[in-house]
ROMARNU-75378 format. One record per atom (N, C-alpha, C): residue number from 1; residue in one letter; atom name; z negated, x, y. Coordinates in steps of 0.05 Angstrom, whole numbers, plus 5000, padded with zeros to 4 digits. Atoms other than C-alpha are relative to their C-alpha. Layout:
BEGIN
> NUM,A,CA,Z,X,Y
...
END
This chain:
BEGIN
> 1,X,N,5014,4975,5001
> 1,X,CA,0781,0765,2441
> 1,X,C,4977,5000,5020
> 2,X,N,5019,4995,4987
> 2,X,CA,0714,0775,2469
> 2,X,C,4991,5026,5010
> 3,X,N,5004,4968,4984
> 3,X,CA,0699,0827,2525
> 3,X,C,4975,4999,5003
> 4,X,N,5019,4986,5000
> 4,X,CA,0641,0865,2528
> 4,X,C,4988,5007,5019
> 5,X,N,5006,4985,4976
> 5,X,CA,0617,0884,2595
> 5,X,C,4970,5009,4997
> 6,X,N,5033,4987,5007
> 6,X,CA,0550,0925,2601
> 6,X,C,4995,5011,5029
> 7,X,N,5011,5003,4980
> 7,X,CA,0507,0917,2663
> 7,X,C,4999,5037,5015
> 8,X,N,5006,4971,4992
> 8,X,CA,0494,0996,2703
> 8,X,C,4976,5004,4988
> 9,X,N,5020,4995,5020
> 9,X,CA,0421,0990,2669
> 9,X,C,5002,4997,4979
> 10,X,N,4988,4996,5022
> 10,X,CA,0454,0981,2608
> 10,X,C,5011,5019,4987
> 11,X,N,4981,4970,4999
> 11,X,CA,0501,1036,2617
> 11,X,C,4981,5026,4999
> 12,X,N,5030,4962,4994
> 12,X,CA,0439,1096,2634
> 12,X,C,4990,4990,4977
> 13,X,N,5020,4996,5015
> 13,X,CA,0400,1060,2577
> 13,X,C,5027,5011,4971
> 14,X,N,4990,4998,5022
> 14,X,CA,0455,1074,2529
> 14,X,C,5008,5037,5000
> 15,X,N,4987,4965,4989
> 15,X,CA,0476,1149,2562
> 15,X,C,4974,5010,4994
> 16,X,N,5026,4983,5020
> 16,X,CA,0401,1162,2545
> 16,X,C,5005,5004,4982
> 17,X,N,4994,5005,5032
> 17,X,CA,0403,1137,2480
> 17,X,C,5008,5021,4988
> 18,X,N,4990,4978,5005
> 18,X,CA,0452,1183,2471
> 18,X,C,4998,5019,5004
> 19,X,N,5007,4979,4992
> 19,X,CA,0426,1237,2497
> 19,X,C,4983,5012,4980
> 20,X,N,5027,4990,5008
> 20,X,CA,0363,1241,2467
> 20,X,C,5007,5003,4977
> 21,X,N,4989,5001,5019
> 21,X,CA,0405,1221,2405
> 21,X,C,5007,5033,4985
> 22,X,N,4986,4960,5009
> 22,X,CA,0444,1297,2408
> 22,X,C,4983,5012,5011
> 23,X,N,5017,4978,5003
> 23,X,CA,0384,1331,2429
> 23,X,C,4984,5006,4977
> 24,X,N,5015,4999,5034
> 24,X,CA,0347,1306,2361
> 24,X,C,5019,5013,4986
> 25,X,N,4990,4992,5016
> 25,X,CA,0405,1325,2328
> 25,X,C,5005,5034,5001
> 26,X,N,5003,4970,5003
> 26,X,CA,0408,1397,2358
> 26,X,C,4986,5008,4994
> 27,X,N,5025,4993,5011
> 27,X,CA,0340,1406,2349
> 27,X,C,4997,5001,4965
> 28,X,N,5000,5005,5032
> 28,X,CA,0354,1390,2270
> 28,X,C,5021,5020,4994
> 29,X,N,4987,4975,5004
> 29,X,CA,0408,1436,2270
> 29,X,C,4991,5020,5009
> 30,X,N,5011,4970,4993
> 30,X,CA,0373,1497,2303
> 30,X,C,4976,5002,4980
> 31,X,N,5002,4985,5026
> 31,X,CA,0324,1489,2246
> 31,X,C,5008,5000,4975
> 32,X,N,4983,4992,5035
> 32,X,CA,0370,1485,2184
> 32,X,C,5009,5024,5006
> 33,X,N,4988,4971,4997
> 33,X,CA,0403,1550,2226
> 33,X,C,4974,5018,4997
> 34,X,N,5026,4987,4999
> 34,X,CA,0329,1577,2230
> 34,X,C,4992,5012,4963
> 35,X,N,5008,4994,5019
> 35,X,CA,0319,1564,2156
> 35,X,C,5015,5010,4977
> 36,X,N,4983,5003,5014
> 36,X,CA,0377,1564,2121
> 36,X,C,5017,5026,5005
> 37,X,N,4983,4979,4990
> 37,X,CA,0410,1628,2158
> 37,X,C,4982,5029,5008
> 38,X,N,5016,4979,4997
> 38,X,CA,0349,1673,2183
> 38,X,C,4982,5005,4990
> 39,X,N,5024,5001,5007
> 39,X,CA,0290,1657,2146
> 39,X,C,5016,5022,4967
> 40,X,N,4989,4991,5026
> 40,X,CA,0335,1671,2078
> 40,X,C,5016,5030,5001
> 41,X,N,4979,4975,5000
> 41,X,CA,0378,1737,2108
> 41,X,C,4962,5022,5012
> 42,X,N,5017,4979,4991
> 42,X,CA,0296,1772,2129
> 42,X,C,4993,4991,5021
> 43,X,N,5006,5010,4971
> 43,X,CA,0291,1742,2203
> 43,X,C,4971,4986,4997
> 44,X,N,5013,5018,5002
> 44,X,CA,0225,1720,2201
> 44,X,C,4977,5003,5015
> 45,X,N,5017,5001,4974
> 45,X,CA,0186,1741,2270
> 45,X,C,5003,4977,5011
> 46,X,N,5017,5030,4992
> 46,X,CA,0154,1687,2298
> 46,X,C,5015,5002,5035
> 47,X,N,4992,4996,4968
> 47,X,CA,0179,1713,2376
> 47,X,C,5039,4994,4994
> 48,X,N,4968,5000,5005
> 48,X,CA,0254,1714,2340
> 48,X,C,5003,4970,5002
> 49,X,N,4991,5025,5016
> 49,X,CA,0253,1642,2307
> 49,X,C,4990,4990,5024
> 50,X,N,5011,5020,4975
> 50,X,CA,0213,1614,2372
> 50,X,C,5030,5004,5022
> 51,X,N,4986,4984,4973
> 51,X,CA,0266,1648,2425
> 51,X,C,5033,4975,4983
> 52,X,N,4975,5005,5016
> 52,X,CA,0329,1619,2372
> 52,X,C,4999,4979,4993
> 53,X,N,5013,5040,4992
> 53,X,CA,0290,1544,2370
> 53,X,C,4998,4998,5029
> 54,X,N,5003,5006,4972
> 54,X,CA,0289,1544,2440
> 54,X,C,5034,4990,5017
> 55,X,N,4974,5003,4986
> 55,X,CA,0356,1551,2462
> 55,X,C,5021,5004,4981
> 56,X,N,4981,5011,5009
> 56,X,CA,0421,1510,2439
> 56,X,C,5023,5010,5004
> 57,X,N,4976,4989,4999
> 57,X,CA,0472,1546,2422
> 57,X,C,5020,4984,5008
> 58,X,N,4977,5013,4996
> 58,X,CA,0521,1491,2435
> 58,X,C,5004,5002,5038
> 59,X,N,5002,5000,4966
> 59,X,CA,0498,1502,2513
> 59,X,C,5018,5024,5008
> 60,X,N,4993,4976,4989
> 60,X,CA,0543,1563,2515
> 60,X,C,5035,4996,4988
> 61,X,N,4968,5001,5008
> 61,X,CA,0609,1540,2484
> 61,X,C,5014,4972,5015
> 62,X,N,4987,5021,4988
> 62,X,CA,0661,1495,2515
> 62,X,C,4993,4972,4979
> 63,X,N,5011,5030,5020
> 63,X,CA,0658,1419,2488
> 63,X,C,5013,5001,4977
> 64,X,N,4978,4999,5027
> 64,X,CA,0722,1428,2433
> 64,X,C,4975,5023,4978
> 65,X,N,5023,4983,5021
> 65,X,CA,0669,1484,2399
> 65,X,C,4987,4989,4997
> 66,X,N,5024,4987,5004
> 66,X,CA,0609,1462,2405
> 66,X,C,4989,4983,4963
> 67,X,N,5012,5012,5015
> 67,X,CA,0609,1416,2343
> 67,X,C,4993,5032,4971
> 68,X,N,5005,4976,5025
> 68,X,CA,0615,1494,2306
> 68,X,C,4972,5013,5004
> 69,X,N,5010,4981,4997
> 69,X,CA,0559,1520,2343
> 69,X,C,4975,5015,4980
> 70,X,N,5015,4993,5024
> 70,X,CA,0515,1529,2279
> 70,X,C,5006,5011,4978
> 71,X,N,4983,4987,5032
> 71,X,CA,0557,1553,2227
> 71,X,C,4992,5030,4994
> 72,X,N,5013,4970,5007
> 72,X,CA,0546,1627,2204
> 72,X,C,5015,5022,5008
> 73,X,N,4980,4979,4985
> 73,X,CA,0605,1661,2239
> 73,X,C,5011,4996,5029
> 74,X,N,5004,4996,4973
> 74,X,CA,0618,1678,2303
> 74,X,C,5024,4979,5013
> 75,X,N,4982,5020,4986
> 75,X,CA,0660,1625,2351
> 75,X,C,5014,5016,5019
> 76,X,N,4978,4987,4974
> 76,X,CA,0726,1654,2392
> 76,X,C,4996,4973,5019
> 77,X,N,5001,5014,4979
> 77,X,CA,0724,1628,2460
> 77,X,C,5011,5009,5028
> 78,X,N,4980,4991,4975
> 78,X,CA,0770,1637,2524
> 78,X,C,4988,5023,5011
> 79,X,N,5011,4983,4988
> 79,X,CA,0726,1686,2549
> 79,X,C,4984,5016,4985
> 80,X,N,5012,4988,5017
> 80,X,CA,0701,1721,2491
> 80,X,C,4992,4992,4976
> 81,X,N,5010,5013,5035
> 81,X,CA,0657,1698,2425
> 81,X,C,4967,4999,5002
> 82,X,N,5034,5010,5005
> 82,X,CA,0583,1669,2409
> 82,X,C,5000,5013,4970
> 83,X,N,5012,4992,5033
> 83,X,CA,0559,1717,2347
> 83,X,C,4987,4975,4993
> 84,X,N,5012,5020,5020
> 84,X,CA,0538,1684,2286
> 84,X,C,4966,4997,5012
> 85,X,N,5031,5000,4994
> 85,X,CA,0459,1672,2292
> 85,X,C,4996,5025,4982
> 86,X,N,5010,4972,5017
> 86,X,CA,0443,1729,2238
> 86,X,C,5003,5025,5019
> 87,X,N,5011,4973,4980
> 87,X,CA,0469,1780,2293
> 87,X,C,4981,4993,5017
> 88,X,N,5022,5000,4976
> 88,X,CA,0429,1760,2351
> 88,X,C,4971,5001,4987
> 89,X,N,5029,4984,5003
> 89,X,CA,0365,1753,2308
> 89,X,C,4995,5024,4985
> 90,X,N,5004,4974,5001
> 90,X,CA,0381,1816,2276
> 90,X,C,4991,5024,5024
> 91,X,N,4998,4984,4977
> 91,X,CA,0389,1845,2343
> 91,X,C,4979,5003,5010
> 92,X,N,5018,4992,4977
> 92,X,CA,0332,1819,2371
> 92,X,C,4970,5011,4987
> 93,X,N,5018,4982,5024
> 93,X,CA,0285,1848,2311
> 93,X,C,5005,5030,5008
> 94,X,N,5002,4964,4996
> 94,X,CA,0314,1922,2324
> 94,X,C,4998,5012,5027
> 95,X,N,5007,4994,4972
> 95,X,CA,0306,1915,2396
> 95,X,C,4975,4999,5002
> 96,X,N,5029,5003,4999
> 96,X,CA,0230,1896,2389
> 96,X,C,4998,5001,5034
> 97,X,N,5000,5001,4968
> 97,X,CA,0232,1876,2474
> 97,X,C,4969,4999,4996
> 98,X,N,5033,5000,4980
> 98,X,CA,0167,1880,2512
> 98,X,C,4997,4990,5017
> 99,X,N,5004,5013,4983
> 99,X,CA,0141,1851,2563
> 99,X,C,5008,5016,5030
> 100,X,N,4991,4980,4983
> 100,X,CA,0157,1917,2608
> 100,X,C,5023,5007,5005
> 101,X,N,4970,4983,5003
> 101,X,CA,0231,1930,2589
> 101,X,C,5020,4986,5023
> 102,X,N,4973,5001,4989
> 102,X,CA,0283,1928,2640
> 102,X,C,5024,5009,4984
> 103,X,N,4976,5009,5018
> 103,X,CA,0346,1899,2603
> 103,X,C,5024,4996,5009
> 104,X,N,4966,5006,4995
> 104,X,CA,0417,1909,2609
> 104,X,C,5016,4988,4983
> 105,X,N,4974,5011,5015
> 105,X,CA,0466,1862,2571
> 105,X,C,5020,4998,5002
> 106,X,N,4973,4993,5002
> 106,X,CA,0535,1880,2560
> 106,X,C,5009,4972,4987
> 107,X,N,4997,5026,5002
> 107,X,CA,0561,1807,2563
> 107,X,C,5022,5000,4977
> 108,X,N,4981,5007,5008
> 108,X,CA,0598,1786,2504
> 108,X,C,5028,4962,5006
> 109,X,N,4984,5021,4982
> 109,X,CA,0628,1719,2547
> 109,X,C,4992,4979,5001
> 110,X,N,5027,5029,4999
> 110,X,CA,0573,1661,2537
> 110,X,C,4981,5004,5008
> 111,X,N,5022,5009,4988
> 111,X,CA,0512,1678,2569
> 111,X,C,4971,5003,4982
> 112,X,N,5020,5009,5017
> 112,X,CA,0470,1664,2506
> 112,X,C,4980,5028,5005
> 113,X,N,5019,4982,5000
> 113,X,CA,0446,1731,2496
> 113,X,C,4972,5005,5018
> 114,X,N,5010,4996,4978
> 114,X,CA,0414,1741,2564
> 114,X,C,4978,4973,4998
> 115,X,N,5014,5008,4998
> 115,X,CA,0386,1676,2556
> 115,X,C,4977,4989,4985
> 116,X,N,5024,4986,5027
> 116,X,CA,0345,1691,2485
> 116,X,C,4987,5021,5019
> 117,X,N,5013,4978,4991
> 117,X,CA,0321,1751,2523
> 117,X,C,4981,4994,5024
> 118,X,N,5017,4999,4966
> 118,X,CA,0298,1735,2597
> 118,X,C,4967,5003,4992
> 119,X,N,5020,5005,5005
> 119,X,CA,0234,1710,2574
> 119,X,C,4976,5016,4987
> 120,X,N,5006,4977,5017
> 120,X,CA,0216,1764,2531
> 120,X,C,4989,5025,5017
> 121,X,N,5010,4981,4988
> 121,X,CA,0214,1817,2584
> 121,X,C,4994,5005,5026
> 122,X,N,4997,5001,4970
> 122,X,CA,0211,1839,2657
> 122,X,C,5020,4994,5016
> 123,X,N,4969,5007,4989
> 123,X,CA,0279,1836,2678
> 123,X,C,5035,5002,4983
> 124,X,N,4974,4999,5012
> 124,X,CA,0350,1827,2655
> 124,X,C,5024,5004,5021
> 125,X,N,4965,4991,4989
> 125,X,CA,0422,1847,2687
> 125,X,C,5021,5000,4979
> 126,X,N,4974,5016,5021
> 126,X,CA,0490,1821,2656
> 126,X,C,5018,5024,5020
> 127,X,N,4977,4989,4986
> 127,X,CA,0547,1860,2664
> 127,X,C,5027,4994,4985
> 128,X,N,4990,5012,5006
> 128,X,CA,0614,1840,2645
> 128,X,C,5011,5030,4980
> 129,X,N,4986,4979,5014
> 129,X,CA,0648,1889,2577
> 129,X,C,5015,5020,5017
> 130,X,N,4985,4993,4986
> 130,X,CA,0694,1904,2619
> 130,X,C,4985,5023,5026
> 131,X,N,5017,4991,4976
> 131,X,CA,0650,1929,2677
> 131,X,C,4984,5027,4986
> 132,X,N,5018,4981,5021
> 132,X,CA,0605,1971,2625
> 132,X,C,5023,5028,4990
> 133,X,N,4982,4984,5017
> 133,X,CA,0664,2004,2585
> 133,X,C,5019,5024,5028
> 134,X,N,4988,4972,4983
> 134,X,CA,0691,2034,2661
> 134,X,C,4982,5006,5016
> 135,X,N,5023,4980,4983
> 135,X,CA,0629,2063,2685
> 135,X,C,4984,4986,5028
> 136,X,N,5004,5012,4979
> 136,X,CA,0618,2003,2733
> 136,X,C,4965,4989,4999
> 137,X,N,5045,5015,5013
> 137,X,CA,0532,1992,2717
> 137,X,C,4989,5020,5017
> 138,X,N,5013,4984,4987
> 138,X,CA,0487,2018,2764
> 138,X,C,4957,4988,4985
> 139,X,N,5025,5007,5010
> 139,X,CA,0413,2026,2745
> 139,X,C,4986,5015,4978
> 140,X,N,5010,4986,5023
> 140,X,CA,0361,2056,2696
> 140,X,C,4989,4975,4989
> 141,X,N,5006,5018,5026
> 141,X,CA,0343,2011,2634
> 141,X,C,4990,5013,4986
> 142,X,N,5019,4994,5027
> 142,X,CA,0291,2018,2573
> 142,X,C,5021,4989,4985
> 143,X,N,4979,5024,5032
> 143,X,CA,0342,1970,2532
> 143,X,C,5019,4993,5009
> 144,X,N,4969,5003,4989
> 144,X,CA,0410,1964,2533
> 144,X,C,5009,4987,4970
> 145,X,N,5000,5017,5026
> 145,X,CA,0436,1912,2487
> 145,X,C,5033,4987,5009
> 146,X,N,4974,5004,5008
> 146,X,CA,0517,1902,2469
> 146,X,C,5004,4979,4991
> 147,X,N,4994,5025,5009
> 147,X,CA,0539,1828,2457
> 147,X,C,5021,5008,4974
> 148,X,N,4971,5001,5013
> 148,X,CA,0597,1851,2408
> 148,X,C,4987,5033,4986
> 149,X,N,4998,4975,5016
> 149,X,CA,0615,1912,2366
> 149,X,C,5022,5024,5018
> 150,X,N,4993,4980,4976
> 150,X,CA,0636,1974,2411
> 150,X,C,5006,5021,4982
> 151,X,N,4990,4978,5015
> 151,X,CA,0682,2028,2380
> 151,X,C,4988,5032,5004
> 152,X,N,5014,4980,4989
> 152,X,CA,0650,2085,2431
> 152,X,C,4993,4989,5022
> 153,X,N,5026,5011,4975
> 153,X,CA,0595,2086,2478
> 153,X,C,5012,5021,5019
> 154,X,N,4994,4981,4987
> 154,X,CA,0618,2112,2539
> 154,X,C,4983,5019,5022
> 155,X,N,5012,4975,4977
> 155,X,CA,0586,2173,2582
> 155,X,C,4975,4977,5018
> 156,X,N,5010,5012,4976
> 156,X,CA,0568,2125,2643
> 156,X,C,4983,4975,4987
> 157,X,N,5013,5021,5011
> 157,X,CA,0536,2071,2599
> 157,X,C,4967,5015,4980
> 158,X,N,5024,4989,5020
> 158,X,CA,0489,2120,2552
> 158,X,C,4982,5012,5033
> 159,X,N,5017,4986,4982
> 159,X,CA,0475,2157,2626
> 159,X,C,4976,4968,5019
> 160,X,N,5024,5027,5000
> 160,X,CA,0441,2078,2639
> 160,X,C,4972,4999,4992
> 161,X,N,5021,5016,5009
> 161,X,CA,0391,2076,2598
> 161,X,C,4975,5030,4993
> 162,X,N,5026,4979,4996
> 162,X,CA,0325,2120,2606
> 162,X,C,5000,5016,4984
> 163,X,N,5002,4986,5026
> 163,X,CA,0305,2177,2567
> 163,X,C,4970,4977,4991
> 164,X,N,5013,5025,5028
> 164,X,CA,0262,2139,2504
> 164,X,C,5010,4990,5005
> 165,X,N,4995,5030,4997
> 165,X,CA,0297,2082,2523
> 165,X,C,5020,4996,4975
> 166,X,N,4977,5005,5027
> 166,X,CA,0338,2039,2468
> 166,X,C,5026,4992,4993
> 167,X,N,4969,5020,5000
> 167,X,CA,0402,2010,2456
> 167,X,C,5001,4985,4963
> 168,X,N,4981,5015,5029
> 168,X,CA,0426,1959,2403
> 168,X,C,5029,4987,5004
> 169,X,N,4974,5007,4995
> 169,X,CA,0496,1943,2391
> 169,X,C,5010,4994,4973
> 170,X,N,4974,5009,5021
> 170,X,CA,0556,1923,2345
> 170,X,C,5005,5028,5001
> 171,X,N,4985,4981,4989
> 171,X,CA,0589,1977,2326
> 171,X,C,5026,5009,4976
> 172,X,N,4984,5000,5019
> 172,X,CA,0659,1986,2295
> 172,X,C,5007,5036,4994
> 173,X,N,4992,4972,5017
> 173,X,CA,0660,2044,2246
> 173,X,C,5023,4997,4974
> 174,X,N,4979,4998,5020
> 174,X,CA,0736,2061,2200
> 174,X,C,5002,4957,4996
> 175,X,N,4995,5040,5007
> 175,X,CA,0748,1975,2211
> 175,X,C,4977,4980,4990
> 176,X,N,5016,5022,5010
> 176,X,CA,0684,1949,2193
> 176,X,C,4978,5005,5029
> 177,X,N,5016,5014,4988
> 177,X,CA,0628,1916,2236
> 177,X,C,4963,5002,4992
> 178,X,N,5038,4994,5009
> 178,X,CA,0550,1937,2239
> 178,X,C,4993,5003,5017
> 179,X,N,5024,5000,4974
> 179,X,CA,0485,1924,2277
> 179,X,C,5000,5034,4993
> 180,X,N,5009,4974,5003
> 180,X,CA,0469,1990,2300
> 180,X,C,4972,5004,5020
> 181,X,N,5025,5003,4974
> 181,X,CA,0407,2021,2352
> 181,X,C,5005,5024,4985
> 182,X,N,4998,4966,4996
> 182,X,CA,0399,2085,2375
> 182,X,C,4978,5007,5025
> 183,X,N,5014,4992,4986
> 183,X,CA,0350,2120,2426
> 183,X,C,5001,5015,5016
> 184,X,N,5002,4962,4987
> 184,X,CA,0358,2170,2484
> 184,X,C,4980,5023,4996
> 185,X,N,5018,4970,5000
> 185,X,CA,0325,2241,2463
> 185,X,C,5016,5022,5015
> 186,X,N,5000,4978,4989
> 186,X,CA,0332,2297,2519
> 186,X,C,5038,4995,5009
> 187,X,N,4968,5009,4991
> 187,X,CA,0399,2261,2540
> 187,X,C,5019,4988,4987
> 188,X,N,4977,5011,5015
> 188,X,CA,0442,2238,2485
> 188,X,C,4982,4975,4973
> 189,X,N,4999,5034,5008
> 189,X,CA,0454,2168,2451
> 189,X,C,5019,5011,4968
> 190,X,N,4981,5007,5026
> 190,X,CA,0471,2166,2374
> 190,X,C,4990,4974,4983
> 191,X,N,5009,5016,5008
> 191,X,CA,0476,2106,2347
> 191,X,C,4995,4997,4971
> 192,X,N,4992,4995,5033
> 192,X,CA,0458,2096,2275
> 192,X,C,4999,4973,4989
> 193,X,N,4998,5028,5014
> 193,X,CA,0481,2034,2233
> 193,X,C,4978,4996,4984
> 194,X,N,5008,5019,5011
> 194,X,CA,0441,1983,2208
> 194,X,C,5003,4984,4971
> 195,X,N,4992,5017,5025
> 195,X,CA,0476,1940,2163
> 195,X,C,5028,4986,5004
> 196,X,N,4972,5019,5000
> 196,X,CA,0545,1909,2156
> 196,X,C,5004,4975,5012
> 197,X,N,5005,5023,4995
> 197,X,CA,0553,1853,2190
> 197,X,C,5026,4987,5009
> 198,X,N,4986,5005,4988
> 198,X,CA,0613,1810,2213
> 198,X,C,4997,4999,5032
> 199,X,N,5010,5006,4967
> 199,X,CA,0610,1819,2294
> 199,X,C,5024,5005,5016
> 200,X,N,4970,5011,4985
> 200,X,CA,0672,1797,2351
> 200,X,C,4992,5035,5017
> 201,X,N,4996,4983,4986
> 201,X,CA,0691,1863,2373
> 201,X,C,5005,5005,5032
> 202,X,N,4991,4996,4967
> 202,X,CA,0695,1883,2452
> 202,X,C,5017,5024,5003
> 203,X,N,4979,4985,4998
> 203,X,CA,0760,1916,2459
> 203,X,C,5003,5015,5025
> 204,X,N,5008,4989,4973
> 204,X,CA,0745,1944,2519
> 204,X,C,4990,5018,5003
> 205,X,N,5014,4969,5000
> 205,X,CA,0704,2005,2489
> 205,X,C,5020,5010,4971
> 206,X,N,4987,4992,5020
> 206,X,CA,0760,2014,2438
> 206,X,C,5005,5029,5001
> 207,X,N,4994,4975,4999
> 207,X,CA,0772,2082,2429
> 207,X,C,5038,5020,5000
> 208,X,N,4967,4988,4988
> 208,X,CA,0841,2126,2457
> 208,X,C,5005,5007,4972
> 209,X,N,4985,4991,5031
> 209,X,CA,0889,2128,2392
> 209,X,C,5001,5030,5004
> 210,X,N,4995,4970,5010
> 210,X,CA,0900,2191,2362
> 210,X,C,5034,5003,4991
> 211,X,N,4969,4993,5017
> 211,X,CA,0975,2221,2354
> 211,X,C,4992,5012,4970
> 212,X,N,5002,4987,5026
> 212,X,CA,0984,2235,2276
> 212,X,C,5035,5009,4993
> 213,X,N,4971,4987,5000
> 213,X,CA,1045,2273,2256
> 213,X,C,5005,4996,4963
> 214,X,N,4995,4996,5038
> 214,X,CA,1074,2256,2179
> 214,X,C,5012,5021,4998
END
């Protein structure tokens, strides 16, 4: 049997290799997801598809995921879920960011969101579901943007976000899943659905059961 040994400049030229190897190949997968998933579902702002070619979804899931990170539904992950691509560039179409907006993201447990956005506006702040859903956010925001689908918006989270200011979110209405956005007028937040969408719920703004009596 003949052994193989490979010099340390052998070794980096091959760890390139491969590098550059799976960055061509993400790059080829972020546009079949570009064309194949947003161009064909309406997505077709030029600031969306640039922001969603830029950054690799697989950078936000552990290594056992990331060979899913392109597929069309959303990935469970120890610490939450990476929406499909169709929500985020839905999302980031009804958010229309600016270059002015101070942004709050209600973290759904990868990061991604926040880091489609930064670029987009003046500032961003992450806060963890959890943190959001018990009144723990300090700060006034133009845009307030929900990683997940949120059963109710609570008090201390709508009192966040400026008057005009906007919110987009998930939002679970009677068991089903829809982009929604909504606006503060003269104090109050209603959100109004969008469109159906599959989106990983944040159980965390679930809403207190109701006793029913048969």
């Amino acid at each position: 049997m003949t052994e193989t040994i490979m010099t340390r400049d052998e070794t980096i030229a091959s760890t390139s290799a491969s590098t550059s190897a799976n960055t061509s190949d993400s790059k080829t997968a972020r546009k079949a997801m570009i064309d194949s998933q947003l161009r064909t579902s309406g997505v077709n702002e030029e600031f969306v598809l640039g922001r969603m070619m830029a950054v690799p979804r697989e950078d936000f899931l552990p290594a056992t995921k990331q060979a899913l990170a392109y597929i069309d539904r959303s990935i469970a992950i120890p610490a939450g879920a990476l929406a499909s691509p169709l929500f985020y560039g839905k999302m980031l179409i009804e958010a229309a960011p600016v270059r002015d907006d101070r942004v709050l993201i209600v973290e759904g447990g990868t990061g991604y969101l926040a880091t489609l956005v930064a670029p987009l506006v003046s500032s961003v702040k992450t806060v963890s579901a959890d943190a959001a859903a018990t009144g723990k956010v300090e700060g006034s925001y133009s845009l307030v943007l929900i990683d997940g689908a949120i059963e109710q918006l609570p008090d201390e989270l709508r009192d966040c976000i400026e008057e005009g200011g906007r919110i987009v979110s998930g939002l679970l209405l009677r068991q089903v899943t829809r982009l929604a956005t909504g606006r503060k007028i003269v104090g109050q937040v209603t959100l109004q659905p969008v469109e159906d969408q599959g989106i990983p719920v944040l159980h965390s703004f679930d809403a207190p059961k109701k006793w029913t009596f048969s």
